[in-house]
SELUM-347150 format. One record per residue (C-alpha): residue in three letters; residue number from 0; x, y, z. Coordinates in pm, 1 decimal. Layout:
REM residues N
<res = ALA | n = NUM | x = X | y = Y | z = Z>
...
REM end
This chain:
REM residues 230
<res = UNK | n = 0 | x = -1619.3 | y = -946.8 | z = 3818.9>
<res = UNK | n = 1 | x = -1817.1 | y = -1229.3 | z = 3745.5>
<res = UNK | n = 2 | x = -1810.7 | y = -1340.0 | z = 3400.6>
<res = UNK | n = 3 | x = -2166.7 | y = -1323.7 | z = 3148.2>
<res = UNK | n = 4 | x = -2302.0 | y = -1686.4 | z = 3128.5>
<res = UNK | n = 5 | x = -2515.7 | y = -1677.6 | z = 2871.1>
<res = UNK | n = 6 | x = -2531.6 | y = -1765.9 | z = 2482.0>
<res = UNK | n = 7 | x = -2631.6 | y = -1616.4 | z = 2134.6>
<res = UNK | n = 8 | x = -2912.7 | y = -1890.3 | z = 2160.7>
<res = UNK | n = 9 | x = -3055.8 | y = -1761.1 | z = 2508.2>
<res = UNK | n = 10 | x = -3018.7 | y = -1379.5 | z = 2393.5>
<res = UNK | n = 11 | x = -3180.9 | y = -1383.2 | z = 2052.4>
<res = UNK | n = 12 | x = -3422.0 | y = -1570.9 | z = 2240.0>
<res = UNK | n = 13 | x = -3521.6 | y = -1377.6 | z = 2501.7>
<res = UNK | n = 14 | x = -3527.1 | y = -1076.3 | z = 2249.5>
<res = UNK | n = 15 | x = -3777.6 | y = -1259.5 | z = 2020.2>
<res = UNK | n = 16 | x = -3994.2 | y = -1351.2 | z = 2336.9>
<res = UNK | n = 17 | x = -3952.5 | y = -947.1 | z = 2407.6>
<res = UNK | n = 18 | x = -4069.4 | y = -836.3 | z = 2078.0>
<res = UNK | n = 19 | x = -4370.6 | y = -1074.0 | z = 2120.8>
<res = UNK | n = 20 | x = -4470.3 | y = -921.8 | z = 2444.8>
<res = UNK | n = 21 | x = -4430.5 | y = -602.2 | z = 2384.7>
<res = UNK | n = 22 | x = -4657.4 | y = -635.4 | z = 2037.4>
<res = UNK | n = 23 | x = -4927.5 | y = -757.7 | z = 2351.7>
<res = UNK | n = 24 | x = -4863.0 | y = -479.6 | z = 2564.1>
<res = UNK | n = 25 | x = -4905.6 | y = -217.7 | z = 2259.4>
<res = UNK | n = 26 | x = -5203.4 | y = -390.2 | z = 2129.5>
<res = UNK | n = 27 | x = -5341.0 | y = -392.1 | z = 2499.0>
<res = UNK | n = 28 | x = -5299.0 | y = -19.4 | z = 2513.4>
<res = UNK | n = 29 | x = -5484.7 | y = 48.8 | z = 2160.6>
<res = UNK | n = 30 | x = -5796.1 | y = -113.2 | z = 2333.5>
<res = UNK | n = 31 | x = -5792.9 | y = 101.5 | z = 2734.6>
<res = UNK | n = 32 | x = -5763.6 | y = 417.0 | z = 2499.4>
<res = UNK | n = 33 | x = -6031.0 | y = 665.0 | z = 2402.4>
<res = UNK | n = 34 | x = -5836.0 | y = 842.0 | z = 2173.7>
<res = UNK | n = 35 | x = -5868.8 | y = 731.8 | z = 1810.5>
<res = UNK | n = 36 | x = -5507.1 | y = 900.5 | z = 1730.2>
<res = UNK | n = 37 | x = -5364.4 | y = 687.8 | z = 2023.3>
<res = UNK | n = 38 | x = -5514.9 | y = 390.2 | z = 1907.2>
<res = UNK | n = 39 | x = -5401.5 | y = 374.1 | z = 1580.1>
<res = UNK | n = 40 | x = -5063.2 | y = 451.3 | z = 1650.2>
<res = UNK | n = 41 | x = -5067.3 | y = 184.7 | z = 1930.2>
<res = UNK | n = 42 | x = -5174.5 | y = -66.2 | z = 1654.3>
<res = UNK | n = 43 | x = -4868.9 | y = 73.4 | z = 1406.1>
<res = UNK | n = 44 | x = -4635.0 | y = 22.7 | z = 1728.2>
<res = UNK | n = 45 | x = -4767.2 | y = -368.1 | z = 1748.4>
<res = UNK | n = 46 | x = -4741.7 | y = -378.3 | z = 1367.1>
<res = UNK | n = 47 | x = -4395.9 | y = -270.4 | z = 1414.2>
<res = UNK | n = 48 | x = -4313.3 | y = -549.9 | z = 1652.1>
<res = UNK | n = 49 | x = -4369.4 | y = -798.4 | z = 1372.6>
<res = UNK | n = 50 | x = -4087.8 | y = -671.8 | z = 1155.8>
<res = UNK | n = 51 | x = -3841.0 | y = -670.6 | z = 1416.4>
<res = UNK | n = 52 | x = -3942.5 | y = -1038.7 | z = 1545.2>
<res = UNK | n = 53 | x = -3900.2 | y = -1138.3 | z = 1168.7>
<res = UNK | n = 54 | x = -3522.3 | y = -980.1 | z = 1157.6>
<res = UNK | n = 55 | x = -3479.3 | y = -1190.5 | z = 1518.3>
<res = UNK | n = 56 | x = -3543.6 | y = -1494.2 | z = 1380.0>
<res = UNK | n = 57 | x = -3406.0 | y = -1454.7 | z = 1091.0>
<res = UNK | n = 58 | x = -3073.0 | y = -1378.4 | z = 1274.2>
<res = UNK | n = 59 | x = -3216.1 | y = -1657.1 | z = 1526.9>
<res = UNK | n = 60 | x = -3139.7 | y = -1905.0 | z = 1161.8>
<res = UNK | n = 61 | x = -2801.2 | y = -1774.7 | z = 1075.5>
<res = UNK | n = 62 | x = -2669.8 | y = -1794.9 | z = 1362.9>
<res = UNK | n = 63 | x = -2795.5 | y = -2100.2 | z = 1553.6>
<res = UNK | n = 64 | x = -2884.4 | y = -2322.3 | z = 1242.0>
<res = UNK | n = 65 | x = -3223.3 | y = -2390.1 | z = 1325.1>
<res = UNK | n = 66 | x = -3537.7 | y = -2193.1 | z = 1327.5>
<res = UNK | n = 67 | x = -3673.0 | y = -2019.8 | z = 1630.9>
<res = UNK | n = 68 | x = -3879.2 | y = -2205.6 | z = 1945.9>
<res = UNK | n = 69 | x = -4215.6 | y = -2097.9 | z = 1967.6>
<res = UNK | n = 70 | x = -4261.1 | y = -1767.2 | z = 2189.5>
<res = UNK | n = 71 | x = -4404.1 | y = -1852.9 | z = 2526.0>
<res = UNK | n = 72 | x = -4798.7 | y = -1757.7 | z = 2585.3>
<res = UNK | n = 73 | x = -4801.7 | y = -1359.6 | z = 2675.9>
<res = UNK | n = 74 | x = -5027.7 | y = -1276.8 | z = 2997.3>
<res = UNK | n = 75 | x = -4996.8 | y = -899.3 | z = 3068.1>
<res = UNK | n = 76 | x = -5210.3 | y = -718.0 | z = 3346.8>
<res = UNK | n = 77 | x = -5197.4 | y = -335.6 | z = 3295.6>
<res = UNK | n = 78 | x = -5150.7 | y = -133.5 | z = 3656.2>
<res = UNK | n = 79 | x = -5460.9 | y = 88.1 | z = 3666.1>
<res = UNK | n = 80 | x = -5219.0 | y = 389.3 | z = 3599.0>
<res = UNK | n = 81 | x = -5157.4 | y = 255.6 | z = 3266.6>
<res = UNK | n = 82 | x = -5504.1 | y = 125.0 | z = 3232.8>
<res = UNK | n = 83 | x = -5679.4 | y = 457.4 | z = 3345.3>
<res = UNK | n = 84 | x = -5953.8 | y = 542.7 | z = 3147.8>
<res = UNK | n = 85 | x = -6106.6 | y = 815.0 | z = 3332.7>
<res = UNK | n = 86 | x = -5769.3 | y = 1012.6 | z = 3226.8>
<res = UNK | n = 87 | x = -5634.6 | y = 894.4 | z = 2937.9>
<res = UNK | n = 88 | x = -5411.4 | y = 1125.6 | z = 2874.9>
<res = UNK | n = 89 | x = -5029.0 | y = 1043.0 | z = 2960.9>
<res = UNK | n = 90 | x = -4949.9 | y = 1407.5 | z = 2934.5>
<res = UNK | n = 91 | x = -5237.6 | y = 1534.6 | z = 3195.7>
<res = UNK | n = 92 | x = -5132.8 | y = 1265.0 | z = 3430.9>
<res = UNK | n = 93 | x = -4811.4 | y = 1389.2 | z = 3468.9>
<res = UNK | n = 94 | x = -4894.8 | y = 1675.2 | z = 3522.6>
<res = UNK | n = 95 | x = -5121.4 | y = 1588.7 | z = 3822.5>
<res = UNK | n = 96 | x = -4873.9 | y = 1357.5 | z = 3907.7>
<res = UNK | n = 97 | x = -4643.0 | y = 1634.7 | z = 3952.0>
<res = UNK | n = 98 | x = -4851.1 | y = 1854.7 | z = 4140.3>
<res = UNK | n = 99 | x = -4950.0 | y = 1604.2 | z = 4402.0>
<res = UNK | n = 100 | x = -4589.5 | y = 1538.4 | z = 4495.3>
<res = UNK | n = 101 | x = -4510.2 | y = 1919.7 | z = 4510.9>
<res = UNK | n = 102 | x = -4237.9 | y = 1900.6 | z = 4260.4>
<res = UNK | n = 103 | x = -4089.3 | y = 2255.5 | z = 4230.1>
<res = UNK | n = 104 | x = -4123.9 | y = 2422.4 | z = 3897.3>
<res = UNK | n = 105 | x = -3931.1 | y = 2395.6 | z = 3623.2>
<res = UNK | n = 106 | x = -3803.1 | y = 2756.8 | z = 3657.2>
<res = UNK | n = 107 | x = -3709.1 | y = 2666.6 | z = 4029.5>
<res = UNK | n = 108 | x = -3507.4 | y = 2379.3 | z = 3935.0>
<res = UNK | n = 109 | x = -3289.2 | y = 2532.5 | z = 3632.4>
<res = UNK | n = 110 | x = -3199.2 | y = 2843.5 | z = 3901.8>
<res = UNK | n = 111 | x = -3119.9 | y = 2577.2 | z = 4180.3>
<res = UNK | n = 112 | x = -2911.2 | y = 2386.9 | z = 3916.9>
<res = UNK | n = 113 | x = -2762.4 | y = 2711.0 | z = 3734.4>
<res = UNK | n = 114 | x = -2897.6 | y = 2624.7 | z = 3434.6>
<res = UNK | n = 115 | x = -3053.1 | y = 2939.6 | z = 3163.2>
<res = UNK | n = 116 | x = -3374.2 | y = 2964.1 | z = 3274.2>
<res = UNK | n = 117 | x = -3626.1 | y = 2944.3 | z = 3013.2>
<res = UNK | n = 118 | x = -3810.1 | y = 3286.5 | z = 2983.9>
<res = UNK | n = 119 | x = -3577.5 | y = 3528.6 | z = 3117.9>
<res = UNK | n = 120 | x = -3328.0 | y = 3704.1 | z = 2872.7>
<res = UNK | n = 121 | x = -3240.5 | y = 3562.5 | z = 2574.6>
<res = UNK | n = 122 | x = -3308.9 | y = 3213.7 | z = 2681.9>
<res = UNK | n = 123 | x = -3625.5 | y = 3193.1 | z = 2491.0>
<res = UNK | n = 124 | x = -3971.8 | y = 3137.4 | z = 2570.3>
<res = UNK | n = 125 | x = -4146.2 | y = 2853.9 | z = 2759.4>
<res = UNK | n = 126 | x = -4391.8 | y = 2743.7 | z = 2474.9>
<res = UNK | n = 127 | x = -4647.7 | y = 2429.5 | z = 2483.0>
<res = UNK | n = 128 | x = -4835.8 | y = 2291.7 | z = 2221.3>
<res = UNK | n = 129 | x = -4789.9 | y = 1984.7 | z = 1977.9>
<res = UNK | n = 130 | x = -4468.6 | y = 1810.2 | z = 2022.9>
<res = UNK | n = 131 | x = -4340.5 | y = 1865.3 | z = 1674.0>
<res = UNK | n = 132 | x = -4086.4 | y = 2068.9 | z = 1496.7>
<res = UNK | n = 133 | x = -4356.5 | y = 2319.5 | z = 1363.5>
<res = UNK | n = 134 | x = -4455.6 | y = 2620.1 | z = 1602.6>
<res = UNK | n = 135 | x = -4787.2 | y = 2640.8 | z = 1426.4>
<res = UNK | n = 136 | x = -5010.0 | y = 2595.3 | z = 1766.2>
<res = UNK | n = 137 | x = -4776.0 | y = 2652.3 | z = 1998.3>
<res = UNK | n = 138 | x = -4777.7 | y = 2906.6 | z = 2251.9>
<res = UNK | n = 139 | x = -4649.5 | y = 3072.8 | z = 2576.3>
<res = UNK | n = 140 | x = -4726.4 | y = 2874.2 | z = 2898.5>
<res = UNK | n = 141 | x = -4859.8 | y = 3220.8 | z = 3037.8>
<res = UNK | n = 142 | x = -5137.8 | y = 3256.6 | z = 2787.5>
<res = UNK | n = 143 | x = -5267.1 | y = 2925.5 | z = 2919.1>
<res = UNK | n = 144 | x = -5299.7 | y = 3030.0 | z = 3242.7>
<res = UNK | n = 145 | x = -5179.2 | y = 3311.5 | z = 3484.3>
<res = UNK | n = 146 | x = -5105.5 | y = 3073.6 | z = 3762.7>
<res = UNK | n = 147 | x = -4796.5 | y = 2937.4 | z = 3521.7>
<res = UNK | n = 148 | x = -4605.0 | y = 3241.5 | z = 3505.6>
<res = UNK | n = 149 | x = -4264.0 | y = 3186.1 | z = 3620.3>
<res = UNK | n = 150 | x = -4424.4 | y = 2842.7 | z = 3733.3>
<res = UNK | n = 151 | x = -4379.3 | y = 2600.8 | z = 3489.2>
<res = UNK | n = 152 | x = -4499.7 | y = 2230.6 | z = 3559.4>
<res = UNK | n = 153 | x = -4095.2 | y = 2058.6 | z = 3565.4>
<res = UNK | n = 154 | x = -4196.0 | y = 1801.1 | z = 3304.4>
<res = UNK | n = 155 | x = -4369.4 | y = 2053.0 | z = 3056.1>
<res = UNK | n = 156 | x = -4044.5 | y = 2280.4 | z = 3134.1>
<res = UNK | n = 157 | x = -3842.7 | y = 1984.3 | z = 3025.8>
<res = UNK | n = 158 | x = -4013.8 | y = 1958.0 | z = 2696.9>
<res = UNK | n = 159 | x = -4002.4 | y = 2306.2 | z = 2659.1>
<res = UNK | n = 160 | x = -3575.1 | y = 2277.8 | z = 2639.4>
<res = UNK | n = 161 | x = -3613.6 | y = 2038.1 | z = 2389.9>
<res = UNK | n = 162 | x = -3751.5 | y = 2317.4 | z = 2117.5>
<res = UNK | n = 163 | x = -3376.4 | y = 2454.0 | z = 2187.2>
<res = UNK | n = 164 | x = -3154.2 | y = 2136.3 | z = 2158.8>
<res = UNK | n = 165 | x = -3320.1 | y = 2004.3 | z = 1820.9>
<res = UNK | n = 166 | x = -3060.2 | y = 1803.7 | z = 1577.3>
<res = UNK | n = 167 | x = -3064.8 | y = 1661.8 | z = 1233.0>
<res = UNK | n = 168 | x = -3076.0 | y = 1284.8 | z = 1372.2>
<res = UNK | n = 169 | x = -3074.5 | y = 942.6 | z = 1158.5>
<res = UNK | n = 170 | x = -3140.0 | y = 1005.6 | z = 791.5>
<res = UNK | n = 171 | x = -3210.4 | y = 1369.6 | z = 821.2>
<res = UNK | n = 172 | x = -3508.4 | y = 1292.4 | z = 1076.4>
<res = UNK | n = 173 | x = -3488.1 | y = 1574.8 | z = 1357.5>
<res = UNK | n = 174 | x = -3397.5 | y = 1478.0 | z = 1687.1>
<res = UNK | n = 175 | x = -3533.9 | y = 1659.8 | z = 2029.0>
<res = UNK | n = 176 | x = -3312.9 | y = 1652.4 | z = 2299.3>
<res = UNK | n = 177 | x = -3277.4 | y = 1722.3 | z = 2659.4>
<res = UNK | n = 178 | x = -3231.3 | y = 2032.9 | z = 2747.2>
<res = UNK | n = 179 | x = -3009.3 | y = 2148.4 | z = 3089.2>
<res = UNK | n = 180 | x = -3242.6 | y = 2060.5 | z = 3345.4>
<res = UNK | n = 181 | x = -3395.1 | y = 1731.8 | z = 3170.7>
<res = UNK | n = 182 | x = -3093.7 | y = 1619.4 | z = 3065.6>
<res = UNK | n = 183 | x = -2902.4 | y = 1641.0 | z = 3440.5>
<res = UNK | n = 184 | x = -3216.5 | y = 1492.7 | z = 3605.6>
<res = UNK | n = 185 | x = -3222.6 | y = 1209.6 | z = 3357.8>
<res = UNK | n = 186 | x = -2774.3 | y = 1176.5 | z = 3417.4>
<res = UNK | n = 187 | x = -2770.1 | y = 1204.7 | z = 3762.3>
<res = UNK | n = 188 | x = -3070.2 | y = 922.3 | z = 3795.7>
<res = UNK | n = 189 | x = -2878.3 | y = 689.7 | z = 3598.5>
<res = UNK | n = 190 | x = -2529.1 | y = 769.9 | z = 3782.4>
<res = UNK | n = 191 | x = -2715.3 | y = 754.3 | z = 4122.2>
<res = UNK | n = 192 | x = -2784.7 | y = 397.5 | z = 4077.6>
<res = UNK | n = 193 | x = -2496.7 | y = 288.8 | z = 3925.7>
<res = UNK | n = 194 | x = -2266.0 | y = 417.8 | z = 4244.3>
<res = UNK | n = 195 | x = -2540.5 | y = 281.4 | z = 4466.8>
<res = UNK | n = 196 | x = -2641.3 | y = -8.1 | z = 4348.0>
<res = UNK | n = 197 | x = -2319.4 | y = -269.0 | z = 4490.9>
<res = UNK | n = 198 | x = -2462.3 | y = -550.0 | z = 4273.3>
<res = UNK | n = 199 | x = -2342.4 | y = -337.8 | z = 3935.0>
<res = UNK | n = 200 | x = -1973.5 | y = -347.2 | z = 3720.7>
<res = UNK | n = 201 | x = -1934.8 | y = -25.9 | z = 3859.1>
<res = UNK | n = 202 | x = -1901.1 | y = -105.8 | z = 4237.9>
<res = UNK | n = 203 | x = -1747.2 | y = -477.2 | z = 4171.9>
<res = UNK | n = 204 | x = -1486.7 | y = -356.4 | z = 3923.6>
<res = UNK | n = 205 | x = -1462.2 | y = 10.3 | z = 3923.2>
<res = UNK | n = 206 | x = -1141.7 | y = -4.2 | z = 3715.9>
<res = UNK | n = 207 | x = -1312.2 | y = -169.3 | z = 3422.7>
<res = UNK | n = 208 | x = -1304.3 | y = -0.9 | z = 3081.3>
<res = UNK | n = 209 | x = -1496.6 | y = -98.9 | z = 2761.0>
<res = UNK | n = 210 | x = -1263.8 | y = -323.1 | z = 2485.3>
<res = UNK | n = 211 | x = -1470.8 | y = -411.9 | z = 2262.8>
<res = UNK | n = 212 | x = -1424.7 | y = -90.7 | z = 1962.6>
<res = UNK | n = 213 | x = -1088.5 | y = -48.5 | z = 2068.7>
<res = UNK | n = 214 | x = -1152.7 | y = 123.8 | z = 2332.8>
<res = UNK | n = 215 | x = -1259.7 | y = 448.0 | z = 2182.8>
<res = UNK | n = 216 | x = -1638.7 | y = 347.1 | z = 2048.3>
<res = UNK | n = 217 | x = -1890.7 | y = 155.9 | z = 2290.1>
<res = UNK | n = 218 | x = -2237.5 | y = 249.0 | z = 2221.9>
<res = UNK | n = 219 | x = -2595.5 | y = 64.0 | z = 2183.3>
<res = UNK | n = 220 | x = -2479.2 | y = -107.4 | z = 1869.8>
<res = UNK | n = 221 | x = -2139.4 | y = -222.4 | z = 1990.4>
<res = UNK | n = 222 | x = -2315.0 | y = -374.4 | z = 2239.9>
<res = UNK | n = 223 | x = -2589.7 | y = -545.6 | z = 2073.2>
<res = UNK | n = 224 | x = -2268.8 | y = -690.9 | z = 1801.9>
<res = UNK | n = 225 | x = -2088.0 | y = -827.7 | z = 2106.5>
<res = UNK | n = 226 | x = -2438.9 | y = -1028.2 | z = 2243.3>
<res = UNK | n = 227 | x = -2510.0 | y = -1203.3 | z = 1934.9>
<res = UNK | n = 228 | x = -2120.8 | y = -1287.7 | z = 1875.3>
<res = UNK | n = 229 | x = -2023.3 | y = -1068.0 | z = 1624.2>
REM end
């Protein structure tokens, strides 16, 4: 397999230019909204890019010796999906989006997969509302509308299996996670193009196997250690 050629220089960076654009795209977002909730957390978001530029080039000084180049200039032109005032709302466009490709229902998906289906049994209820750990609001798909019984939208049914895989995550902060049907769709995306993409580790050196953490540990922040050379 060919070897990485690249530098801490080159990936701290491209991570600083990163954290610059992506303060652009959030800030770019706060404006197409009409939703005064979704603006101001768009603005927080952008806010948030600041403090993890900072901690870039701060690492950017320890590690190179100098301080930072200037970011290049950011020019970003939002699809008209992103940009689409006339629905605003992520949520309703997936859910259009859904129906307009005739993606089966969530229910028809866990059965096809032999997954509990939500709703039947003891498997719990298929409840929409806020996505938040409180059920205050929250209520059964069917009281929404008839047409949803046993016919859950597949992305609202994979929010729905969250409410049943919730962990304490990072400092006590509770953690949604994918359920049995979101979860596979999401694994088997990621493995599909990994075994079908010939350009990937996987297909050059399919007997490769992680090092770095001796072998037993290789996650996000092993990863990020091993690009800035630590």
């Amino acid at each position: 397999m060919k070897p990485l050629e690249t530098t801490v220089e080159e990936v701290l960076r491209t991570a600083i230019q990163s954290e610059v654009e992506t303060r652009v795209y959030y800030q770019m977002l706060a404006e197409r909204t009409a939703d005064a909730a979704v603006r101001k957390r768009m603005l927080q978001l952008a806010d948030g890019e600041l403090v993890h530029r900072a901690k870039l080039e701060r690492k950017y000084r320890e590690m190179v010796g100098n301080a930072a180049p200037d970011p290049q200039t950011v020019r970003i032109d939002l699809p008209p999906d992103v940009a689409d005032k006339i629905i605003p709302s992520l949520a309703k466009r997936n859910l259009i989006r859904g129906w307009r490709l005739r993606l089966p229902s969530g229910q028809a998906v866990a059965r096809a997969m032999g997954a509990p289906v939500l709703g039947e049994g003891n498997n719990g209820p298929i409840r929409i509302g806020q996505f938040t750990d409180q059920p205050e609001g929250q209520r059964g798909i069917e009281a929404i509308s008839p047409v949803f019984e046993d016919n859950c939208p597949l992305w609202a049914y994979c929010l729905a299996e969250t409410n049943n895989h919730t962990v304490p995550g990072h400092r006590g902060v509770k953690s949604k996670l994918l359920g049995e049907v979101g979860g596979r769709i999401v694994a088997e995306t990621f493995a599909a193009v990994l075994i079908h993409d010939r350009q990937l580790f996987v297909s050059q050196n399919p007997n490769w196997r992680p090092y770095i953490g001796g072998g037993r540990t290789f996650g996000l922040r092993e990863f990020v250690n091993f690009a800035i050379g630590k």
